[in-house]
Every structure is written in structure tokens, then in C-alpha cells.
C-alpha positions as CSV (number, residue, x, y, z in Angstrom):
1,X,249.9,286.8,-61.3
2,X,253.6,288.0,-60.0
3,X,256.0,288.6,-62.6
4,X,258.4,287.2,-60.6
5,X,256.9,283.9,-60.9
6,X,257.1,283.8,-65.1
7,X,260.5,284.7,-65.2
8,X,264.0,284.3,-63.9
9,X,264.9,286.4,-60.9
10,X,267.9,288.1,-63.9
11,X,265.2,288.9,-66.0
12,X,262.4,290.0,-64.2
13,X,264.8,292.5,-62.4
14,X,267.0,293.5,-65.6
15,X,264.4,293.9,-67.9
16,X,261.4,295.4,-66.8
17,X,259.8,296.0,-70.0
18,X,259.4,292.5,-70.9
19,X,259.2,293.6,-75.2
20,X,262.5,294.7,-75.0
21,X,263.7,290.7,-73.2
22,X,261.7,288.8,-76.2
23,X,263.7,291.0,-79.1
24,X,267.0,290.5,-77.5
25,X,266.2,287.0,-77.2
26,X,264.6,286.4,-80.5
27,X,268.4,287.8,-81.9
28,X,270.7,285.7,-80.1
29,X,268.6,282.6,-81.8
30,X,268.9,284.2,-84.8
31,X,272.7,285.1,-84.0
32,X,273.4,281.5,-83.2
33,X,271.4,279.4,-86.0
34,X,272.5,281.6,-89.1
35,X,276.4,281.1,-88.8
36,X,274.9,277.7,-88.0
37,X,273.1,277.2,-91.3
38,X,275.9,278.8,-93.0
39,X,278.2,276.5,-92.5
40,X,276.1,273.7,-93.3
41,X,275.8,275.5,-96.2
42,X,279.2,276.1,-97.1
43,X,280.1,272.8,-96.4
44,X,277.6,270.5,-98.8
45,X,278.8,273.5,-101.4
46,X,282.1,272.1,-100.8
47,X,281.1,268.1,-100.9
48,X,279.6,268.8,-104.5
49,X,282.7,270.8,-105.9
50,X,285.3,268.0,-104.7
51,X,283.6,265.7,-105.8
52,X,282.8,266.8,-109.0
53,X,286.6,267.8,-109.3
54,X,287.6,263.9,-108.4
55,X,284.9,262.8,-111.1
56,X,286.5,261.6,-114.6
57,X,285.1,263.4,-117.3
58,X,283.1,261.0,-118.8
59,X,280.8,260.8,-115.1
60,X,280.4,264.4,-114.8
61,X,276.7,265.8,-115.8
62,X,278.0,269.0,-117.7
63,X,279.1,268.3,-121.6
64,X,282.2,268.0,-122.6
65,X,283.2,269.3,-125.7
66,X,285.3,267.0,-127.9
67,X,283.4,264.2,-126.3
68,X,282.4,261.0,-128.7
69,X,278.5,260.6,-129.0
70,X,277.3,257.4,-127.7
């Protein structure tokens, strides 16, 4: 079968080893969903921290150390 047929007229003409088209490809994904996932990231690290600073002590899961046992 014609390449020209599997691919875009741009990448059948610009990349003509078709190895070289899957790698660059396969690294804009990856260059797109890891700043993605790091910001997800970053922001449910954030949730957890302000909440946990709007907590009173007594509803927080760490000890506290003066602290009357119930």
C-alpha cells in the first residue's frame, strides 16, 4: 500500500523515516500530560495542606502534645 494513503500529506513528505515521526510524537504526549499530571498533583497537595491548616487542633490526625486523653 502507498504511504501516502496512511499518513498526512505533512508527514509522509517531512518525515520519511516513519521511526523518527512515532518518537517525536510519542514526546509531545509525554510533553503535554506530565506538566498536566503535575499540576494535578500540586494542586490536591495544596487541598490537603489548607485544609489541614484551617483544621482546629483537636480534628487534625497528627498528636498533639499537651493534649488531654479521652
Amino acid at each position: 500500500m502507498n504511504d501516502s494513503f496512511l499518513a498526512c500529506l505533512t508527514c509522509a513528505r517531512n518525515f520519511a523515516d516513519h521511526t523518527n515521526a512515532i518518537g517525536w510524537s510519542i514526546f509531545a504526549l509525554l510533553a503535554m500530560i506530565l506538566p498536566m499530571l503535575g499540576g494535578v498533583a500540586f494542586f490536591m497537595i495544596r487541598l490537603v495542606r489548607r485544609s489541614n491548616a484551617a483544621l482546629e487542633p483537636e480534628f487534625r490526625d497528627e498528636p498533639v502534645a499537651n493534649a488531654p486523653v479521652r
